[in-house]
N, C-alpha and C positions, 0 to 999 in steps of 0.2 A: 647371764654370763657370770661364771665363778672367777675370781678371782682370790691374790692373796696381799696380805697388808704385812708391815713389818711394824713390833715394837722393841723402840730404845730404853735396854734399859742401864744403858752406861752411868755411873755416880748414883745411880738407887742405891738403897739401903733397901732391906730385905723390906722392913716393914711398910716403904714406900713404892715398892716397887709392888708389893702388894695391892697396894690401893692402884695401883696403877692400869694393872693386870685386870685386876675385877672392874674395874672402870671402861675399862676400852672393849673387853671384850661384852660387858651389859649392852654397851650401845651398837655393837658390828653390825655394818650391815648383813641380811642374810643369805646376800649372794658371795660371801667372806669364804672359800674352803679351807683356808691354808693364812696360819698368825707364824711370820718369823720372828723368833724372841730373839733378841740381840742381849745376851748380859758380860760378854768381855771372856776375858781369862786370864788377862795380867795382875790383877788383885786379890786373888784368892781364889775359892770355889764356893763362894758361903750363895751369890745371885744364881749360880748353876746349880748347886744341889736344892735350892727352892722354888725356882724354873722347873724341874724335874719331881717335885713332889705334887705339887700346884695343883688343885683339884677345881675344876669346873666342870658345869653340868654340858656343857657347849663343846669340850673336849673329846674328841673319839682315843684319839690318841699324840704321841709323843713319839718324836724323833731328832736324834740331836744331828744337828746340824756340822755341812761340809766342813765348816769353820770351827776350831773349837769352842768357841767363844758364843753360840750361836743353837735352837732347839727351834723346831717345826711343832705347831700346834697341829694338826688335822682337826676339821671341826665335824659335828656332826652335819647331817641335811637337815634342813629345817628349823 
């Protein structure tokens, strides 16, 4: 059964929310399809334009989210 998980990453700082990001997604489970990044939009755009550049190998793709504040991982199968 796929499911999707969400991460917080409200009060990161880019470089922590890094680690964050490569942390959570190393250990997903791999019945994971779908990561909601949660990074805000009331303080700037510095967590969204790094949300948005973000390179993992588990990534198919990127979609920003209904909310603005908010990005859709798609993961790969497997």
């Amino acid at each position: 059964m796929s499911y999707s998980v969400t991460i917080d990453l409200h009060g990161e700082t880019v470089y922590s929310a890094q680690k964050v990001l490569t942390a959570r997604l190393k250990n997903i489970s791999p019945d994971v399809r779908e990561v909601c990044v949660i990074f805000g939009y009331h303080s700037g755009t510095a967590l969204k334009d790094f949300v948005m550049r973000y390179k993992n190998k588990k990534i198919a793709k990127k979609v920003l989210g209904l909310n603005q504040g908010s990005a859709v991982f798609v993961l790969k199968d497997g």
